[in-house]
N, C-alpha and C positions, 0 to 999 in steps of 0.2 A: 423436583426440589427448587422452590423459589430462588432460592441463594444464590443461585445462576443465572436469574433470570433479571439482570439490569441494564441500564444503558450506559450506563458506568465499565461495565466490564465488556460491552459489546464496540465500544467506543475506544476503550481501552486494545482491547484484541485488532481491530480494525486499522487500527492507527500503526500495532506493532509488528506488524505480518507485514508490510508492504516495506516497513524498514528495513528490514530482517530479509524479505527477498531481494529489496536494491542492493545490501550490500554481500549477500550469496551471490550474485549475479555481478558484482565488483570483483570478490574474490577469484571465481573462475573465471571469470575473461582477460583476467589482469593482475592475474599473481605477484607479487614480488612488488609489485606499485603502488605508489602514494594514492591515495584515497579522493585528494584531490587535483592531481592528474586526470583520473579517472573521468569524475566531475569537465573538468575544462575539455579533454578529449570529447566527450558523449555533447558540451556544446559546440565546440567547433564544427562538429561536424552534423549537429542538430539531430541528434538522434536523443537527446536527453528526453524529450518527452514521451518517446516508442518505450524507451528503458520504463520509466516511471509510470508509462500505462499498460508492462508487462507487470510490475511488482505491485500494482495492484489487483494481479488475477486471485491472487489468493483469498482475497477478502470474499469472494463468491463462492468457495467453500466453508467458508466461515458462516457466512448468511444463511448457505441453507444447510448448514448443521444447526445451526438455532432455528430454523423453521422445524427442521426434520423434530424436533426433540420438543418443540414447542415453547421454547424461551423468545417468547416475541418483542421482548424490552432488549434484550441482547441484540436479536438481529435488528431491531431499530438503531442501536448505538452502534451497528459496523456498517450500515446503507448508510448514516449520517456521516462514518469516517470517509467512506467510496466516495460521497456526493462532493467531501471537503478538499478530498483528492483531486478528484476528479474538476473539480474548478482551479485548482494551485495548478494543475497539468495545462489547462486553456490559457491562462494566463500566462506560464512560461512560454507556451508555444506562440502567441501573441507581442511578448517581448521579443524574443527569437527571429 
């Protein structure tokens, strides 16, 4: 089915998994706490960008569910979200 098959919705998907596992990964480690505590703690202590280049694991099964299924616009739009991560990630780690 083409209707799946865009960079729009790969881009889309890509971008929303790694949100979605930063803040699973907020909730369990730090229940009952502000959101940006959270945040300040993981810099203090410079682990913000180990957290942010774990919530991007997910995007790699995203990628290759669009490879497996053959939606190759999809997986271009979530290696392009990885790619945009993945330099926001260098970049903090460089401020840091």
């Amino acid at each position: 089915m083409k209707k799946f098959d865009s960079q729009k919705l790969g881009l889309a998907l890509g971008t929303l998994a790694p949100v979605i596992t930063f803040f699973t990964i907020f909730l369990v480690w730090y229940p009952g706490q502000k959101f940006t505590a959270f945040v300040e703690i993981m810099w203090i202590q410079q682990t913000i960008t180990k957290v942010l280049s774990l919530a991007v694991v997910p995007n790699l099964l995203i990628f290759f569910i669009f490879i497996w299924t053959n939606k190759l616009y999809s997986a271009r739009g979530t290696l392009l979200s990885t790619i945009i991560f993945a330099a926001t990630i260098i970049i903090i780690k460089f401020l840091s």
